[in-house]
C-alpha positions as MATLAB code, in Angstrom:
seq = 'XXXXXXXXXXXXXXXXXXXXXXXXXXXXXXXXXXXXXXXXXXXXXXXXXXXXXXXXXXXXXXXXXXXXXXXXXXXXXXXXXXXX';
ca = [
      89.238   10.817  -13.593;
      92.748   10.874  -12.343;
      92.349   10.527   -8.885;
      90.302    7.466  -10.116;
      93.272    6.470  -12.375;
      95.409    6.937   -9.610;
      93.403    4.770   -6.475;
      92.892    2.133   -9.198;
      96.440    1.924  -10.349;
      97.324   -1.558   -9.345;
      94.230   -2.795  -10.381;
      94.471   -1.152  -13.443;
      98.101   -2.239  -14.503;
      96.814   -5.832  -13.732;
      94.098   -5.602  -16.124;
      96.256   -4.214  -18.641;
      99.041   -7.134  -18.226;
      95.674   -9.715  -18.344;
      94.435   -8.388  -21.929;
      98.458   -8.314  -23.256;
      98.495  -12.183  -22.275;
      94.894  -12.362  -23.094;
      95.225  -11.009  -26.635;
      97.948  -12.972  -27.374;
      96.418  -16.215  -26.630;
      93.379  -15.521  -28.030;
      95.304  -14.740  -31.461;
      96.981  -18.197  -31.528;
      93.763  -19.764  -30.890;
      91.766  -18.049  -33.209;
      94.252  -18.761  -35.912;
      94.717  -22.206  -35.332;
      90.614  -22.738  -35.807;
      90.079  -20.497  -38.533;
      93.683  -20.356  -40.414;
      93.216  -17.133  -41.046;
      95.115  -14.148  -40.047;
      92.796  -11.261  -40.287;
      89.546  -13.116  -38.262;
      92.414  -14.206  -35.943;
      93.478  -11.006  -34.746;
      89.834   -9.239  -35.161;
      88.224  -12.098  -33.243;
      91.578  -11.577  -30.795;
      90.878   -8.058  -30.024;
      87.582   -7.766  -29.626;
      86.804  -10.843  -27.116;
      89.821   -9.823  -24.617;
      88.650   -6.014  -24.892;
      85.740   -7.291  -23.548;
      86.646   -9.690  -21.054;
      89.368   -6.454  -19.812;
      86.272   -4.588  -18.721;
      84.217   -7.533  -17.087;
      87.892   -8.383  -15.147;
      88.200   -4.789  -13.713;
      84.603   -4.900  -12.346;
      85.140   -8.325  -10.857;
      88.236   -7.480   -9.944;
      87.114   -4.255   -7.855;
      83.969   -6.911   -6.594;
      86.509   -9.334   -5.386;
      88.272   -6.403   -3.328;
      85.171   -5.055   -2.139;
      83.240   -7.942   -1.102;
      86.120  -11.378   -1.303;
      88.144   -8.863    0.985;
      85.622   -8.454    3.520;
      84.704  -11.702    3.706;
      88.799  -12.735    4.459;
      89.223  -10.079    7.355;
      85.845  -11.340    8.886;
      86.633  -14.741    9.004;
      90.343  -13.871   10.508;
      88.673  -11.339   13.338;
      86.644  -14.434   14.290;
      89.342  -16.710   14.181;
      91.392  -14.447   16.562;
      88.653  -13.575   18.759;
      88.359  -15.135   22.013;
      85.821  -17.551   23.807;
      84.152  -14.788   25.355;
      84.127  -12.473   22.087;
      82.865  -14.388   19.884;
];
C-alpha cells in the first residue's frame, strides 16, 4: 500500500485538492437550493466523495491511455518520410 501511496503521490494530492474545492462548492450549492444547512453539507460530502474516487480512476486512465496516445502522435510527427 505504500509503495502504491508513494508512485501515486501526485495523482493523489491532486485528487485530494479536487474534493477540498469540490466540497466546498458543492456546499454553497446545496444550500442555496435547499436552505438548509445540514442536507447542504450531507448532500456536500457524499457527492464529491464519490466523484474523488471516479477522478482518480480517470485520472490514472487519462495517464495510461491520453498519454500514449500524445507520445504516438509526436513520434509520428517527428518521424521522417521514409519512417513513417
Amino acid at each position: 500500500m505504500r509503495q502504491f501511496a508513494i508512485s501515486n503521490l501526485p495523482t493523489i494530492k491532486k485528487t485530494a485538492s479536487y474534493y477540498v474545492v469540490h466540497v466546498f462548492v458543492a456546499s454553497l450549492v446545496a444550500y442555496a437550493v435547499t436552505g438548509n444547512f445540514w442536507v447542504a453539507i450531507t448532500l456536500s460530502l457524499l457527492e464529491p466523495t464519490v466523484q474523488a474516487f471516479a477522478f482518480f480512476f480517470h485520472e490514472k486512465a487519462w495517464q495510461r491511455w491520453g498519454g500514449k496516445r500524445v507520445a504516438d502522435a509526436t513520434q509520428l510527427a517527428h518521424a521522417t518520410p521514409a519512417t513513417a
